[in-house]
Wavefront OBJ file of the C-alpha trace (Angstrom):
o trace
v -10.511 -83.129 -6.593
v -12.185 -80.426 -4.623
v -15.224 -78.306 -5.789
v -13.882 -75.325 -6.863
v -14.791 -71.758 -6.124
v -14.007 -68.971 -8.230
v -14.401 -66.774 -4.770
v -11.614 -68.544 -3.454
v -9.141 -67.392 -6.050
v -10.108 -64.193 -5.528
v -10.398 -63.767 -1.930
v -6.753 -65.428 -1.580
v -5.469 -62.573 -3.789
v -7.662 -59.484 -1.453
v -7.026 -61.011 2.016
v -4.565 -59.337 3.883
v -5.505 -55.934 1.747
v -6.884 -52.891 1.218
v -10.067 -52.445 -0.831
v -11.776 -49.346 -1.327
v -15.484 -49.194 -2.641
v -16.201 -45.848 -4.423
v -20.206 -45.115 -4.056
v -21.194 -41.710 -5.758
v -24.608 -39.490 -4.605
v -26.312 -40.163 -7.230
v -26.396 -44.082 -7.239
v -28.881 -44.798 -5.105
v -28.438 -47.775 -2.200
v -30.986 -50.393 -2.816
v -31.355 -54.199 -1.863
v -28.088 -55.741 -3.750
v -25.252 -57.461 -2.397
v -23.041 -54.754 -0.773
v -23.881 -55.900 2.738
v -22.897 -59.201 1.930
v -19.767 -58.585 -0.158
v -18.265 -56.286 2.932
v -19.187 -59.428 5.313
v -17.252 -61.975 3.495
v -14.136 -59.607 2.651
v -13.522 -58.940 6.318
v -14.011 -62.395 7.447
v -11.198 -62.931 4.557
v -8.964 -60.835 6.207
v -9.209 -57.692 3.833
v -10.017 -54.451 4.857
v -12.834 -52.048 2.908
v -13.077 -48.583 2.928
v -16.023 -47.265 1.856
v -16.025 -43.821 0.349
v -19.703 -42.113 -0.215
v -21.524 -38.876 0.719
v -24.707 -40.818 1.468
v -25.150 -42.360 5.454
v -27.701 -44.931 4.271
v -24.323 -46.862 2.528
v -22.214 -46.226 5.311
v -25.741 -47.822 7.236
v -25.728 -50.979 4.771
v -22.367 -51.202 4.824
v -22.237 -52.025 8.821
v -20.364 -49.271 9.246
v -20.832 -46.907 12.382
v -19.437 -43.180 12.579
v -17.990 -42.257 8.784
v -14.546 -40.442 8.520
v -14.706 -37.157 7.252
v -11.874 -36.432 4.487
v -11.317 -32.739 6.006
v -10.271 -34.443 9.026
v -6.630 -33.957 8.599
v -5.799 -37.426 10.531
v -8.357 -38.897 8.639
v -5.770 -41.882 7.596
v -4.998 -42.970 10.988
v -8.377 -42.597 12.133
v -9.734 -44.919 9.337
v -6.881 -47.459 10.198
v -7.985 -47.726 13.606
v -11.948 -48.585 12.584
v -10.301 -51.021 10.118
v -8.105 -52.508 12.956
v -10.953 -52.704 15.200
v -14.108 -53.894 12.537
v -12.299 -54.602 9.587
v -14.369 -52.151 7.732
v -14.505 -47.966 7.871
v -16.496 -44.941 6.288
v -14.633 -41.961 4.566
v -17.113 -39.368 4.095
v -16.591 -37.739 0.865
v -18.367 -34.918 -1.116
v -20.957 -34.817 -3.439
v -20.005 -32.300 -5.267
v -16.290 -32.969 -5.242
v -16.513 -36.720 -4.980
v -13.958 -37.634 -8.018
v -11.310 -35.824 -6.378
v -11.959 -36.626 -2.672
v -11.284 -40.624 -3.920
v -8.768 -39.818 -6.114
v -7.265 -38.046 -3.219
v -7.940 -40.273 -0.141
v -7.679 -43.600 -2.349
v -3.410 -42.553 -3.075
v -3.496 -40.873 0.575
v -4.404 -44.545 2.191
v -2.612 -46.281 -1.073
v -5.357 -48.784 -1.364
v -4.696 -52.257 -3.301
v -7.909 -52.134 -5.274
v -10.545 -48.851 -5.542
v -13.910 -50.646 -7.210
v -16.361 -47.474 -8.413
v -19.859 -48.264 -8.559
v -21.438 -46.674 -11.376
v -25.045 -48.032 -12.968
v -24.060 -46.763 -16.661
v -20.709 -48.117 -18.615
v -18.504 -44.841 -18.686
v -16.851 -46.237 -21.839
v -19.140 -47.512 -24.946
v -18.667 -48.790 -28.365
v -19.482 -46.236 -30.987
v -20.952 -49.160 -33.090
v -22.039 -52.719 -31.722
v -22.445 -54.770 -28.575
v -20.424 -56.010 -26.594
v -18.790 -55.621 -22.706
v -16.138 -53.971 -22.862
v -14.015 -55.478 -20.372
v -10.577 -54.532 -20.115
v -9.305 -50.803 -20.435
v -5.822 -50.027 -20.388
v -3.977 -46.579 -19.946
v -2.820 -46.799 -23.992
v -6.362 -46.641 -24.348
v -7.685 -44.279 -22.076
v -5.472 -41.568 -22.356
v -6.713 -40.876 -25.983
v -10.153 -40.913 -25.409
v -9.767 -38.501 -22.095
v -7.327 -36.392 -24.296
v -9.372 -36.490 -27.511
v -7.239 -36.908 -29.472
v -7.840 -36.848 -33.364
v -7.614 -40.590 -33.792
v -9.839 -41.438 -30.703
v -12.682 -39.255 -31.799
v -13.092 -41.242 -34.836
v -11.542 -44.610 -33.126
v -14.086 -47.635 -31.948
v -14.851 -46.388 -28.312
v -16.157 -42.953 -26.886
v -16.421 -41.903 -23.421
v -19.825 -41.641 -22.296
v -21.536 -38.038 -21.562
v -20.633 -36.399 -18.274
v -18.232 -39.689 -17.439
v -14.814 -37.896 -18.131
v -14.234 -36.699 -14.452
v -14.376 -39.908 -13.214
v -12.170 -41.577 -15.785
v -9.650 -38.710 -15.202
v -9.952 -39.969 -11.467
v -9.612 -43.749 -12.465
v -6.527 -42.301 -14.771
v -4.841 -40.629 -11.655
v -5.442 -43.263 -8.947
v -3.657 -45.895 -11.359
v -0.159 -43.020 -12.240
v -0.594 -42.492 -8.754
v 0.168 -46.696 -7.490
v -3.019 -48.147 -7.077
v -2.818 -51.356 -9.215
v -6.620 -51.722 -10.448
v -9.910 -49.829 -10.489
v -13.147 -52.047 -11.055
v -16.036 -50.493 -12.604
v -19.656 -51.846 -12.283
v -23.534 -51.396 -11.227
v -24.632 -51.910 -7.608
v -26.112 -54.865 -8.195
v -22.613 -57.038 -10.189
v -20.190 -56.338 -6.918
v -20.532 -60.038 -6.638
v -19.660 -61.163 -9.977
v -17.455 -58.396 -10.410
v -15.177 -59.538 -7.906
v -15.623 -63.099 -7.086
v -15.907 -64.132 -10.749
v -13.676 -64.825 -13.910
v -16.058 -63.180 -16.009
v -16.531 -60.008 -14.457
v -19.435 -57.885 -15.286
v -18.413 -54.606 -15.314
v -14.963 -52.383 -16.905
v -11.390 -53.441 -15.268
v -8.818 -50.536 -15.305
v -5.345 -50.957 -14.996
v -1.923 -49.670 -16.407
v -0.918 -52.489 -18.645
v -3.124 -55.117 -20.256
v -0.188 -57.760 -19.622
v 2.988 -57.528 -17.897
v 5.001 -60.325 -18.719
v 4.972 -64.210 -19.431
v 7.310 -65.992 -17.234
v 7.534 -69.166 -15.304
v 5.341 -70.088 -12.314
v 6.763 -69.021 -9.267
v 6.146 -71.441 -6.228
v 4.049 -68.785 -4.632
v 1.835 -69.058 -8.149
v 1.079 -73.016 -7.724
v -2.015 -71.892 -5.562
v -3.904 -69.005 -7.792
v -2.429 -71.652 -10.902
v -4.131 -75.184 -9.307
v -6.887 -73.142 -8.687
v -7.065 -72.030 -11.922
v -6.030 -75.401 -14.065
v -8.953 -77.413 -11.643
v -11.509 -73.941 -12.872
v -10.549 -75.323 -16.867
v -11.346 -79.423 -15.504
v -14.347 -78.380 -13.849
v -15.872 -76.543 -16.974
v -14.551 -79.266 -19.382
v -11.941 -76.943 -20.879
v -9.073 -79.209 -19.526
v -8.689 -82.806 -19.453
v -8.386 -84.072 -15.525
v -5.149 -84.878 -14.622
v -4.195 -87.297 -11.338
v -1.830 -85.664 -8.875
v 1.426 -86.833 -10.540
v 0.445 -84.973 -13.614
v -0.780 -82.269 -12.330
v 2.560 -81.730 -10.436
v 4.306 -82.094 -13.755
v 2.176 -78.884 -15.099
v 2.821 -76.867 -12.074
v 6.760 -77.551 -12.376
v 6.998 -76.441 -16.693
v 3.936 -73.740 -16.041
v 4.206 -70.361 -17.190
v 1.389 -67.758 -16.760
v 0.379 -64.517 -18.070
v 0.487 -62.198 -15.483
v -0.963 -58.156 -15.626
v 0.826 -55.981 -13.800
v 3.210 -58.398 -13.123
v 1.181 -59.877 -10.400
v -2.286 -60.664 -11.805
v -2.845 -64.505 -13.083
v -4.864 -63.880 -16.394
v -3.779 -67.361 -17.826
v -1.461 -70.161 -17.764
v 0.069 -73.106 -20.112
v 3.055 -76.278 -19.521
v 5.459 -76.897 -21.968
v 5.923 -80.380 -20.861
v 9.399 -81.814 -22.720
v 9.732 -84.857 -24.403
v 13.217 -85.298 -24.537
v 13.394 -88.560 -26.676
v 11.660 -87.071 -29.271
v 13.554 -83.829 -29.264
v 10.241 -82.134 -28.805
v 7.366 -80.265 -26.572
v 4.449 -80.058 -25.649
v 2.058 -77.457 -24.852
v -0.666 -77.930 -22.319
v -3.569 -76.983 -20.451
v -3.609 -74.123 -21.616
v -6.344 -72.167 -20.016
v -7.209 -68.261 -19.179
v -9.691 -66.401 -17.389
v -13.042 -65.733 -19.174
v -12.401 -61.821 -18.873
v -8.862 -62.081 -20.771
v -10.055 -64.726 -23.509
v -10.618 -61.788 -25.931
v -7.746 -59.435 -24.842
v -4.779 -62.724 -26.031
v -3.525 -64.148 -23.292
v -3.492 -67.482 -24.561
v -1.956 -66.395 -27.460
v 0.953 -65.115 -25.662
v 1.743 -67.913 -24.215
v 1.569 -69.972 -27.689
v 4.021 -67.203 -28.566
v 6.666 -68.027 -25.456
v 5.973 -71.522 -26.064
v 6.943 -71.336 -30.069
v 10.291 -69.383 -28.429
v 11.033 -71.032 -25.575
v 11.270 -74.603 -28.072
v 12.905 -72.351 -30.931
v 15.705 -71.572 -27.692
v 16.053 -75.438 -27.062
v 16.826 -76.188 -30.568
v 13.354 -78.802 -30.505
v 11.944 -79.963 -33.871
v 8.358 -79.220 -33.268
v 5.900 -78.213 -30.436
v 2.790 -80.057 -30.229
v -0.665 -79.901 -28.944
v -3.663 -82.339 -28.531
v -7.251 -81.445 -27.728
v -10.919 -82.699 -27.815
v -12.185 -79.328 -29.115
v -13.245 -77.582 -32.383
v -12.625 -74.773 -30.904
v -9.295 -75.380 -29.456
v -7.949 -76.107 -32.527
v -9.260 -73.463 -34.505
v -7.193 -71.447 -32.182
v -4.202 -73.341 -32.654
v -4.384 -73.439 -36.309
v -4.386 -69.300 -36.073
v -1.065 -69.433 -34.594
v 0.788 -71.855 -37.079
v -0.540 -75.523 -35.939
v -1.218 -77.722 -38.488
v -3.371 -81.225 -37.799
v -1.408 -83.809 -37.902
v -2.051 -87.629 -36.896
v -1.457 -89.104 -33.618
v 1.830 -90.954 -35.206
v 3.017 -87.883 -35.482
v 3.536 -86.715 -31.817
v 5.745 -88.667 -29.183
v 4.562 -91.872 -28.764
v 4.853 -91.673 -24.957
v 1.776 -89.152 -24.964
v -0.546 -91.628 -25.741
v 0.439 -93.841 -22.395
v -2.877 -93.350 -20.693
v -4.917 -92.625 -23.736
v -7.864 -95.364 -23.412
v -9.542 -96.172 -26.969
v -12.549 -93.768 -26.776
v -10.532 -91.081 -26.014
v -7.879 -91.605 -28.668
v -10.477 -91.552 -31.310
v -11.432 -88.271 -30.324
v -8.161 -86.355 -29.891
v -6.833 -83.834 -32.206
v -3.386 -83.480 -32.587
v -1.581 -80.288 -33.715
v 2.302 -79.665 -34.230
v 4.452 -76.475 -34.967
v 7.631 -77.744 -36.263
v 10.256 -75.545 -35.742
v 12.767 -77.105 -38.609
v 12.943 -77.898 -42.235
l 1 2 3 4 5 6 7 8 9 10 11 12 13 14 15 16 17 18 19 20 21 22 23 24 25 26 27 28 29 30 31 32 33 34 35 36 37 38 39 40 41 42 43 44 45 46 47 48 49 50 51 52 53 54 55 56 57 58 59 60 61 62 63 64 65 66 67 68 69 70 71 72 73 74 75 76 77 78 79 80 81 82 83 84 85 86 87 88 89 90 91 92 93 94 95 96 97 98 99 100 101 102 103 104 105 106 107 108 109 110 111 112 113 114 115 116 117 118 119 120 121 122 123 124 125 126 127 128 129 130 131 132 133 134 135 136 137 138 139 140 141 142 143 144 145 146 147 148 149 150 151 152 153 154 155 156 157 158 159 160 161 162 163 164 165 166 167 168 169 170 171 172 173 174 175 176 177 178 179 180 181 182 183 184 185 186 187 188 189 190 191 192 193 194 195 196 197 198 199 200 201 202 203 204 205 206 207 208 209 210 211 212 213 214 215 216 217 218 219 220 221 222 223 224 225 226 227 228 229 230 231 232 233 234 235 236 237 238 239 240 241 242 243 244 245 246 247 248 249 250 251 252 253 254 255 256 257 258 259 260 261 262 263 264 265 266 267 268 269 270 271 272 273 274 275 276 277 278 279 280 281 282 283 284 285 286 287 288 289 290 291 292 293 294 295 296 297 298 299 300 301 302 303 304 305 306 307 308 309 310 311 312 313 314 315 316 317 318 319 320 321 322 323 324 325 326 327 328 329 330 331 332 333 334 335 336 337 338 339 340 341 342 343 344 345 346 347 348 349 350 351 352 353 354 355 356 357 358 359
């Protein structure tokens, strides 16, 4: 198996595209990774538009002569730097910044806007805690304050609302996703499962369907990122071919791999089986695994199976099965054929959980 990088799963879903990087007056350019995260981007393929009043980011950004947005061909003129260096500067106001992105960001229809912004614009009225993933259910509330939001778990942070009601527009308007984070987490932001900043986008989950062939990458990728961190047990070639052919995956937007699951058949035993299940860090908390436990339970209920089953190594794991209507059961109780590679050590640690569907 190859060493995995989490960069690679996200560079194969930016190349080709256009990302905009959002960088407001009053965040300062320091020493952090912009330089570097423009660099790899365009040898990726992607484009990046950088949209700023201040020089000294066009400067770090490698860019030469910024864009003005009252150029009326400003579009075209952009395209051509991006053509040429794979990179371009949109020079924006400081006063009217919000608006100049909103506006240039659904004039250029970018693929991705990410706003850097050193303080959370969204915080938890009581706790810790990231929070990660905001939908447009949730925003509009909080942005229309509503009765139940002022009293609800989150509050937008002072002075913040202008650029959430920009974030708000550029996602009504087409552009899939807005990223939200400091200067200094552009790199984990983007290139990692775990994020470190706020991810905007329309719906919190799409759909749950069936891989697609043009899903085996992003879902290999992702099913060798659950071996690699001990999530999922390593499977040789054969098997893993078998996963990729009865995947499904939970895709945002319609288009966004948050997680993914096989419900592998065992036909002599009238049965199922659910496995490696596995989804990003950043969606753990928002139930993407339990949606596909959900399609799972239907898709057997559909096939007229007796029971769905599970087996895993983890506490944890099974916790979450148990939550969604697993009970433990022993390993005669689960096709026999499962246990074909199984050496000793390993069958004494397996747990093995089974939704039956009957009786």
């Amino acid at each position: 198996m190859r060493n995995f990088s989490e960069r690679e799963f996200y560079l194969a879903e930016f190349r080709g595209r256009s990302i905009g990087i959002a960088w407001p007056g009053q965040e300062r350019p320091g020493a952090g990774p912009l330089a570097d995260v423009i660099a790899e981007l365009v040898s990726n393929a992607s484009r990046v538009v950088i949209l700023s009043p201040l020089d000294e980011v066009f400067e770090i950004a490698g860019v030469g002569k910024a864009v003005g947005i009252d150029d009326p061909n400003f579009a075209p003129r952009l395209w051509r730097d991006l053509r040429e260096e794979g990179r371009a500067g949109l020079k924006v106001s400081t006063r009217a910044f919000e608006e100049d992105c909103r506006r240039a960001a659904l004039s250029l229809s970018l693929a991705k806007v990410v706003w850097i912004q050193s303080a959370p614009p969204i915080e938890r009225r009581e706790g810790e805690g990231r929070i990660s993933v905001v939908d447009l259910a949730h925003l509009e509330p909080l942005l229309a304050e509503a009765p139940e939001a002022l009293s609800g778990p989150l509050c937008v942070r002072e002075g913040q609302a202008p650029m959430l009601r920009a974030i708000r527009a550029l996602i009504e308007g087409g552009v899939p996703s807005v990223n939200v984070c400091t200067p200094r987490d552009l790199v984990r932001e983007l290139f990692t499962y775990s994020g470190a900043g706020m991810f905007f986008t329309r719906d919190r989950y799409a759909e749950v369907r069936p891989l697609a062939i043009d899903d085996f990458d992003l879902a290999n990728d992702l099913i060798e990122r659950g071996e690699a961190d001990g999530f999922l047990v390593p499977r040789d070639r054969e098997a893993r071919d078998d996963v990729l052919a009865h995947g499904v995956g939970v895709f945002i937007e319609g288009r966004y791999l948050a997680g993914i699951g096989a419900i592998l058949p065992h036909s002599a035993s009238n049965a199922a089986e659910l496995a490696s299940l596995f989804a990003l860090t950043r969606y753990v908390g928002e139930g993407a695994g339990g949606q596909i436990v959900r399609y799972a339970i239907d898709h057997a209920r559909s096939d007229d199976l007796d029971y769905l089953f599970s087996c895993t190594m983890s506490a944890r794991v099974e916790a979450f099965f148990e939550r969604h209507g697993f009970r433990r059961v022993t390993r005669e109780e689960v096709p026999k054929a499962k246990w074909r590679d199984y050496g000793p050590a390993r069958l004494e640690r397996v747990r093995c959980l089974r939704f039956d569907l009957k009786g």
